[in-house]
N, C-alpha and C positions, 0 to 999 in steps of 0.2 A: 745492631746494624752498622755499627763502626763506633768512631771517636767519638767524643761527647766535646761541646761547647757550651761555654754560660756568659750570659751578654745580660749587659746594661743595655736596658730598653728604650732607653731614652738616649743616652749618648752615642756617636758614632766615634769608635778609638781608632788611633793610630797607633800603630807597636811597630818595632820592628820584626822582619822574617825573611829567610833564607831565601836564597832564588827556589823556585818549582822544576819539575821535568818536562820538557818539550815532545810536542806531539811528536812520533816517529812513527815507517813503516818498517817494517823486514819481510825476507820474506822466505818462509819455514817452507822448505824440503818435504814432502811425503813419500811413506816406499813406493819401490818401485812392483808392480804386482804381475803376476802372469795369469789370462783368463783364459784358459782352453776353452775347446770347441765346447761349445753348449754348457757353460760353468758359467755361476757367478761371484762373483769376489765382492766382500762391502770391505772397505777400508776410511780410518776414525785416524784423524790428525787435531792433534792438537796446538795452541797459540802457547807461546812463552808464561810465564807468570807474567799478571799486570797488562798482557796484550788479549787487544779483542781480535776477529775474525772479519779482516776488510771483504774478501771471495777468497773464491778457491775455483782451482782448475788444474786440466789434466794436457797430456800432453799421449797419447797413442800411434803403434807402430803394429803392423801384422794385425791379420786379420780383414775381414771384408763387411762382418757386423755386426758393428761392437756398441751394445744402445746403454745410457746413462741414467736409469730410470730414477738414483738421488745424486740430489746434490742441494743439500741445504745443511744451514747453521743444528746442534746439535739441540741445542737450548738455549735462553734468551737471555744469558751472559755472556753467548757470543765468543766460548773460549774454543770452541771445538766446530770440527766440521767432521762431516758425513758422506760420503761416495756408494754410489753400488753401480759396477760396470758387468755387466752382462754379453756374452759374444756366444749370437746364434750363427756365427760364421763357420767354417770347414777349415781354418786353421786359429792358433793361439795370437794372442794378441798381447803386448807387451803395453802396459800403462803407468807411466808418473805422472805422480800427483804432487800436486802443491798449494800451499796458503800466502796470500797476502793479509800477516798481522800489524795492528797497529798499537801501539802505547798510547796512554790518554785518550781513548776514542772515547765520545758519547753517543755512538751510535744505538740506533733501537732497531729491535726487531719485529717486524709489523707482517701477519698470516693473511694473504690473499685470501681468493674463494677457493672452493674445492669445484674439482670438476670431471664430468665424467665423457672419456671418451670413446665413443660406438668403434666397433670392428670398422676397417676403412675408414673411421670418420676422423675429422679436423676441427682443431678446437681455437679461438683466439683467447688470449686473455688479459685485462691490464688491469694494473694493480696502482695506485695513486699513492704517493707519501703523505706522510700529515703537515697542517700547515706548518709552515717553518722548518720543513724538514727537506732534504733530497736526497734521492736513493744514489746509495753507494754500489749494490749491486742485487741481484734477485739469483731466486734457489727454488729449488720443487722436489718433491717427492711423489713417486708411482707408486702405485700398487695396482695387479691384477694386468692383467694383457701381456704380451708376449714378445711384441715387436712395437715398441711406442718411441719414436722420433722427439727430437727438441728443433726445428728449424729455425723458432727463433726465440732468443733470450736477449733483450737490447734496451735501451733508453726510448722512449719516445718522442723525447725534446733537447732541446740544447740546457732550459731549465730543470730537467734533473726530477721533476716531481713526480714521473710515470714512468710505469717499465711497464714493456710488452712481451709475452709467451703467448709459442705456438707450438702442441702439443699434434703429431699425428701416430695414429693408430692406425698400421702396415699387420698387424696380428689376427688371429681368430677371436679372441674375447676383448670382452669392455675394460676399460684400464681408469680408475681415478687417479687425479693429480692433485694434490694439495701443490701450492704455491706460497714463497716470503719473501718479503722483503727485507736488506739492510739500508735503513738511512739513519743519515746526520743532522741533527743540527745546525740550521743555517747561521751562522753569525755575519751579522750586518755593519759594516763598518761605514757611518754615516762623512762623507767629505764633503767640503763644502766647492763652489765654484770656484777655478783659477786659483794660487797658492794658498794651500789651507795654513791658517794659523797655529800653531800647537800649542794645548794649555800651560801657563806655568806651574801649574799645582791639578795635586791628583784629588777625584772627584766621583764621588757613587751617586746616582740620581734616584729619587723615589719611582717606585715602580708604579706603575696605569697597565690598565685600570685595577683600581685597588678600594676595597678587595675585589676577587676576580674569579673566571669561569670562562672556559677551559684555561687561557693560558692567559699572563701577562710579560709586558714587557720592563725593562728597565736600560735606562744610558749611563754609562762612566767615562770618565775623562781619564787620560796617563800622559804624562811632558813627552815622554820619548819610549822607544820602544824598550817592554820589558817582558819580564815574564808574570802571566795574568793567573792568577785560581781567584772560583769563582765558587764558593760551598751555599747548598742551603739544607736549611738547620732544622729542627720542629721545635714545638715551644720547649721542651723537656733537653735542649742541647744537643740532641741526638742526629749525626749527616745522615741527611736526605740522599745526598747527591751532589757529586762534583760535577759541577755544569759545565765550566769550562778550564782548559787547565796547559797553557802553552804560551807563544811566544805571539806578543800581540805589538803591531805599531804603534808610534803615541798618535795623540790624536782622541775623536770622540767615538765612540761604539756603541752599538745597542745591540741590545739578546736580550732572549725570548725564555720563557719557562712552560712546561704544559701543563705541571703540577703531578707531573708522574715520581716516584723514587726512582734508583739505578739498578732496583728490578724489573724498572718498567710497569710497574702497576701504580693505581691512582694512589693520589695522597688522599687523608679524610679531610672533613673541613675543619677549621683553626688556624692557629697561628705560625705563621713563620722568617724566617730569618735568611738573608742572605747575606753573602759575605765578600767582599772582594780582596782579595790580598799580590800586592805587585812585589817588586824588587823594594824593602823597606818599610813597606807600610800597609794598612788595613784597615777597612771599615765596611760596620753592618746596620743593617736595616731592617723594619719590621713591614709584614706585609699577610694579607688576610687570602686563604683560600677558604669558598663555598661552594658547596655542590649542589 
């Protein structure tokens, strides 16, 4: 599952080590497609090596209707996106596509409900992130119906934790929707009142609650602003998951863990290790998941 580590259990080291990569976005081009009258076209774009899948979207000209029955992530590595544009209109329609990818994302991929919508009928839907998480953006896929509408795909709040879909059905048959979400990991940067202090020395704090279930936290300190990776390990040396990995202010921080790998599924119960590595220096911890 990647690189391997071996740690003193006991000690927390310092070494030195190169700066990291900072979080970036771009943003990747898709063809350009033609969807004549009553055809449908699926069109697959992919992210850079090393980039995940922020959204995706289109851009159409011609045509009078032209419905979007997918639009979601490919799989839950987030390298790939998915499109199907369909036009039951009386003339062709010209459609680009596009991705917003990012480097360093820990984003997840999280599956709404499924849902089925009646001829004529109207559906609402919303989909909640997990704690500590906020969606970056939502995706659905149709099947079955003929004429099925997206009216709305949007945020719920200013906080980021809900997204809302509204699915109508203008067709003669019942159409299902599956629905996903992408969110992020919230990182929390804790400041204090009026001018915050910044530490002279850098500092990884033990993680609470410990051991833990679903998820626990931990705080690190950094003098000034650097570049942050953040690994955890299994007891066997083996990366879990790069938690976090970009350019962080000095100052004190806390993040969060849920105990998933960066395939997105649960870790077992046992031992493990985090690691914090800045501009120079590094140190790790031991800390207990139970299920």
């Amino acid at each position: 599952m990647g690189s391997k580590i071996f740690f003193n259990v006991f000690l927390a080291t310092v070494v030195p080590f190169s700066s990291v990569a900072q979080i970036a976005d771009t943003l990747v081009d898709g063809p350009s497609v033609q969807v004549s009258q009553n055809g449908t076209v699926d069109v697959s774009i992919n992210c850079p090596v090393g980039y995940k899948v922020v959204s995706g979207g289109w851009e159409a000209s011609g045509g009078n209707q032209l419905f979007v029955p997918r639009s979601y992530p490919a799989n839950s590595s987030l390298d790939q996106w998915l499109f199907q544009f369909r036009n039951n209109g009386t003339t062709t329609s010209t459609v680009n596509t596009f991705l917003v990818c990012r480097r360093g994302s820990l984003d997840t991929l999280i599956e709404g409900s499924s849902v089925s919508v009646n001829q004529n009928g109207t559906v609402d839907v919303s989909v909640n992130s997990p704690t500590n998480y906020k969606v970056v953006s939502g995706g659905w896929e149709a099947s079955g119906g003929n004429q099925l509408f997206v009216p709305r795909s949007y945020p719920a709040n200013s906080s980021l934790d809900q997204w809302l879909f509204q699915f109508r059905n203008n067709g003669t048959t019942t159409s299902t929707v599956n629905t996903f979400l992408i969110c992020s990991p919230v990182i929390i940067t804790a400041v204090s009142e009026g001018e915050q202090v910044l530490p002279k020395s850098f500092q990884l704090g033990q993680n609470y609650p410990n051991p833990f279930n679903p998820s626990t936290h931990f705080e690190f300190t950094i003098s000034k602003r650097s570049n942050v990776k953040i690994d955890i390990y299994d007891a066997l040396g083996q990366l879990i998951l790069t938690l976090v990995e970009g350019t962080m202010e000095g100052g004190n921080h806390r993040i969060s863990w849920n105990g998933t790998s960066s395939s997105g599924t649960r870790v077992p119960s046992g031992t493990y290790f985090y690691r914090l590595i800045t501009d120079g220096a590094s140190q790790t911890k031991k800390m207990i998941f139970l299920q």
